[in-house]
C-alpha positions in Angstrom: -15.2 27.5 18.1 -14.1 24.9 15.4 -15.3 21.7 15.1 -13.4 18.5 15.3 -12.3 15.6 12.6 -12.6 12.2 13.2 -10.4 9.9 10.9 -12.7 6.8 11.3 -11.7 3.4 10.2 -14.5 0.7 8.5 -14.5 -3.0 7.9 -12.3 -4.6 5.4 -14.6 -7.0 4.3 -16.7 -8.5 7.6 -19.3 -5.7 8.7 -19.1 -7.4 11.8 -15.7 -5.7 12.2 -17.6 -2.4 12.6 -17.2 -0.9 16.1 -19.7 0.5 18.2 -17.7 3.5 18.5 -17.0 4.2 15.2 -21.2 3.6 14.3 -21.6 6.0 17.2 -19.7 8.9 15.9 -20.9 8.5 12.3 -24.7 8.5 13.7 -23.4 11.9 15.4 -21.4 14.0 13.1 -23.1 16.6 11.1 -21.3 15.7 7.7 -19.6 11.9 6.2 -16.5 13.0 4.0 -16.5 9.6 2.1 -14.1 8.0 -0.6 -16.6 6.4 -2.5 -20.6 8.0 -1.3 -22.0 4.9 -3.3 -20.0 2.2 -0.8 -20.3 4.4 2.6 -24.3 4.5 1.9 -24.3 0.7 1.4 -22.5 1.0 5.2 -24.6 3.4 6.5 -28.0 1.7 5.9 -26.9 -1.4 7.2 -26.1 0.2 10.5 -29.4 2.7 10.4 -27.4 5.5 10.1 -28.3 8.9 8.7 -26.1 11.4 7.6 -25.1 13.9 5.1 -22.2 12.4 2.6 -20.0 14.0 0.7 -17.4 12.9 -2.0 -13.8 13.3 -0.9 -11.3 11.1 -3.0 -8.2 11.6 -5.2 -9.4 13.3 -7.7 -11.3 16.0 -6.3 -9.5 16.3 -3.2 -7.9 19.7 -3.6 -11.2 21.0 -4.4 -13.2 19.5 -1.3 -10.7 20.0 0.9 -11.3 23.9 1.8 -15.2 23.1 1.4 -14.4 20.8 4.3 -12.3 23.1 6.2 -14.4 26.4 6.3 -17.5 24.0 7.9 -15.3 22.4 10.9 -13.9 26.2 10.6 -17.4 27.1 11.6 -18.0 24.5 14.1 -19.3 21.6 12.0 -17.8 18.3 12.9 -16.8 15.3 10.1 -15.6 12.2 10.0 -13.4 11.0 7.2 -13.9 7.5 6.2 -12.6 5.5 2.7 -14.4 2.6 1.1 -12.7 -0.1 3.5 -10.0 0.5 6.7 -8.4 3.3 7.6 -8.1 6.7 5.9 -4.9 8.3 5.1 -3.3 4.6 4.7 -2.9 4.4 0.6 -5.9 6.2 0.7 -7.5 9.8 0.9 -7.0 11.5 4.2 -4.0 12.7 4.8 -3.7 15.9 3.3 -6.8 16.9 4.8 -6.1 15.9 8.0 -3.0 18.0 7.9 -4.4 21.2 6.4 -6.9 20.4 10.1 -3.9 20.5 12.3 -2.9 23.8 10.2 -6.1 25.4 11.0 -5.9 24.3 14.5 -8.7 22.0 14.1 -9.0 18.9 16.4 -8.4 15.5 14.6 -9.2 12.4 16.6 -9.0 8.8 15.9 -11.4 5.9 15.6 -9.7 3.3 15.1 -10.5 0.1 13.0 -9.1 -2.8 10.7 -6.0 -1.7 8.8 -5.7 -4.4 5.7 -1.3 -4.4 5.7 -1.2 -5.2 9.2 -4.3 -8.0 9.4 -2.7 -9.7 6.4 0.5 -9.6 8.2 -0.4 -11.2 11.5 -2.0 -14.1 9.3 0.7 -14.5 6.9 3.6 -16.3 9.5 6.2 -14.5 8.0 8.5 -11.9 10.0 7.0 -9.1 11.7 9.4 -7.9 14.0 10.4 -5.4 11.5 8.8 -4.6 8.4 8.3 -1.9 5.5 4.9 -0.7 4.3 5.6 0.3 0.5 1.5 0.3 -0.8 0.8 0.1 -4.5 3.7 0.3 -6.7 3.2 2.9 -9.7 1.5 1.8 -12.9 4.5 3.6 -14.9 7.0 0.9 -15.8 10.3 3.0 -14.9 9.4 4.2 -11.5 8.1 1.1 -10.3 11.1 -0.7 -11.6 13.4 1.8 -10.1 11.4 1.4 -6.7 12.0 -2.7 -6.4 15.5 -1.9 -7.5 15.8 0.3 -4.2 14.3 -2.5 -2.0 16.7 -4.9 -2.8 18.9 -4.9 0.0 15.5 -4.5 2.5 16.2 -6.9 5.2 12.8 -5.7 6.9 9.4 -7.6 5.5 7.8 -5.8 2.9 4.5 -5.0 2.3 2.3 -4.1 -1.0 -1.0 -3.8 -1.9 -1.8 -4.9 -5.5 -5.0 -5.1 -7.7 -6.0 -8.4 -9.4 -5.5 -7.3 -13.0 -2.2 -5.7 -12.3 -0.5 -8.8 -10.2 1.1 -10.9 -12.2 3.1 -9.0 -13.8 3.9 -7.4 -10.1 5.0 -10.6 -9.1 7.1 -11.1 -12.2 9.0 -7.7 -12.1 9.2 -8.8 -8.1 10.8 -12.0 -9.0 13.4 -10.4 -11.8 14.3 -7.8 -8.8 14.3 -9.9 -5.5 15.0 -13.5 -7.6 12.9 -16.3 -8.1 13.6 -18.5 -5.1 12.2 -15.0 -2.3 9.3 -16.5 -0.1 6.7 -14.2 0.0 2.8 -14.3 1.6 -0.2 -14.0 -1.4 -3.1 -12.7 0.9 -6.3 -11.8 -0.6 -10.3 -11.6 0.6 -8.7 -10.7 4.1 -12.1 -11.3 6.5 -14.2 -12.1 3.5 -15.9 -15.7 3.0 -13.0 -16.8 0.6 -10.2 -15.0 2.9 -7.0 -16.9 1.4 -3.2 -17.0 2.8 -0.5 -18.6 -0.3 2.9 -19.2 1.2 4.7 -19.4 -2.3 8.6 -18.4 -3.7 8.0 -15.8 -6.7 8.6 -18.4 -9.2 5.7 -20.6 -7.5 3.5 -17.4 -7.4 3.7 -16.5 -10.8 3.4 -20.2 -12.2 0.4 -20.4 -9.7 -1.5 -17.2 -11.2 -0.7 -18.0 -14.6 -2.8 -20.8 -14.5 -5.5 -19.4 -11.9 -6.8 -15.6 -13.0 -6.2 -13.8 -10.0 -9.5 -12.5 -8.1 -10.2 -9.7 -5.3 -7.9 -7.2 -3.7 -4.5 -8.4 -2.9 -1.3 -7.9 0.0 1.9 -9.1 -0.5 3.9 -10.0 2.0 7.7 -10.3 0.8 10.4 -11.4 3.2 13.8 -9.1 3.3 17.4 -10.1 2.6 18.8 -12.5 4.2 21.4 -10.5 6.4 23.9 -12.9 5.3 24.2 -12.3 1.7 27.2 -14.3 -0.7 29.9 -11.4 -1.7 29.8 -10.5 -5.0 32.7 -9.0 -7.1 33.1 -6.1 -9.0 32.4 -8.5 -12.4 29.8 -10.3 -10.7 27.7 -6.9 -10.9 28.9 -5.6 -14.0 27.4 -9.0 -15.1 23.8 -8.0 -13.2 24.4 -4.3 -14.8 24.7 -5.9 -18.4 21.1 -7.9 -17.7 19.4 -4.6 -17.0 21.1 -2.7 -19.7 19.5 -5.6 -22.3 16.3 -5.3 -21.1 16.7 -1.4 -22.2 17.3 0.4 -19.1 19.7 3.4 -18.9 23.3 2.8 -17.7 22.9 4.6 -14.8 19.8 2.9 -13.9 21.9 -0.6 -14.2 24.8 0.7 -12.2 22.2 1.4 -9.6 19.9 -1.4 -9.5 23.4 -3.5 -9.6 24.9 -1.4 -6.9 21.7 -1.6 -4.8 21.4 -5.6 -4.8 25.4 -6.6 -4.7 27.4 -3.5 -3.0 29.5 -2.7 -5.4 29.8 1.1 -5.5 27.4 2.5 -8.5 30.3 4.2 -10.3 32.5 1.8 -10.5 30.1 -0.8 -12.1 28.9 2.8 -14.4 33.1 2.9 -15.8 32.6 -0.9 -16.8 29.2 -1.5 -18.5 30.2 2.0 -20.4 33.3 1.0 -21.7 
């Protein structure tokens, strides 16, 4: 008989966030499959908890991951956990909780803080209806190609973002949403210098331009006013010709101009080409 995965969520920040469950079933499994072993044994001795770790993270996933299987397989049971909330959530976890329910293995869920939706309930912007987008990619073109695709998101958005990368997040946010967006800065959510900014884009990026941005970061970006001004056909060729001077593709302006006045792609694509 096969074991059973647990998908186990740990504190964001506050150890006090750690639930009695979640200590019980890590005191019980007979391995730890853990992001980061360094961080989870930090977690572990605070709590008086002994267990087997092993590595599981991006990197080495592929190879871990069958390691892993074969011992529930043989009626071993683990619990997944990353270096802070829950696994699978722009972290590791997913793919081996999938290749689980493949092999007919049990998965079950310990719940605990998720970092999108703490920083959301905090941040008083809408959350009747929102987006979870992550971390943008590091590669120019696909991340700018990804804002362009949000821009007529009326749902909040959500993004994770490291300190040395923001700024220039919230710049290429700002060219792509404009300047005047509200959006939520949240960073050090349940840590001692937790911090909610209400900012537009243009006060964001003036803001960390003179203040080097510290700790982990979630935007919080609101969506597109469902009442948007109509634009005209020269109105976007105009937007198109912006994009096209900062050295993207036509077809990448014709999109990204498509995408924030709606204007059909290929009809702005005849204009800026001629």
């Amino acid at each position: 008989m096969s074991g059973k995965l647990y998908v186990v969520g740990t504190p964001i920040g506050n150890l006090e966030d750690f639930s009695p469950r979640a200590e019980r079933i890590l005191s019980e499994v007979d391995f730890i499959a853990a992001e980061d072993t360094r961080v989870t044994l930090k977690l572990l001795n605070h709590f008086d908890i002994k267990c087997e770790l092993i590595a599981y993270y991006e990197h080495n996933k592929g190879e871990k991951e069958n390691y892993i299987i074969n011992r529930l397989l043989s009626g071993e049971s683990c619990a997944v956990v990353t270096d802070a909330g829950m696994p699978a959530i722009s972290d590791p976890g997913e793919d081996l909780v999938k290749s689980a329910r493949k092999n007919g293995i049990a998965v079950e869920c310990v719940p605990g803080p998720v970092a999108f939706a703490s920083a959301l309930s905090v941040s008083g912007m809408p959350s009747g209806r929102f987006c979870f987008e992550g971390f943008l990619s590091v590669n120019r073109i696909s991340r700018t190609e990804r804002l362009a695709s949000l821009q007529n998101e009326t749902r909040t958005m959500i993004f994770y973002e490291a300190p040395h990368k923001l700024l220039k997040t919230l710049k290429d946010m700002g060219e792509c949403f404009g300047r005047e967006r509200e959006l939520a800065v949240v960073k050090e959510l349940t840590k001692i210098h937790e911090t909610v900014f209400l900012f537009t884009f243009k006060e964001a990026i003036d803001y960390f331009e003179q203040n080097q941005p510290r700790g982990e970061y979630v935007l919080i970006v609101k969506g597109r006013e469902e009442t948007q001004e109509e634009y005209t056909l020269e109105d976007a060729v105009q937007i198109a010709n912006e994009y096209l001077l900062k050295g993207n593709s036509a077809s990448f302006a014709a999109k990204a101009a498509a995408g924030l006045t709606g204007i059909k792609k290929g009809d702005i694509y005849k204009e800026i080409i001629k």
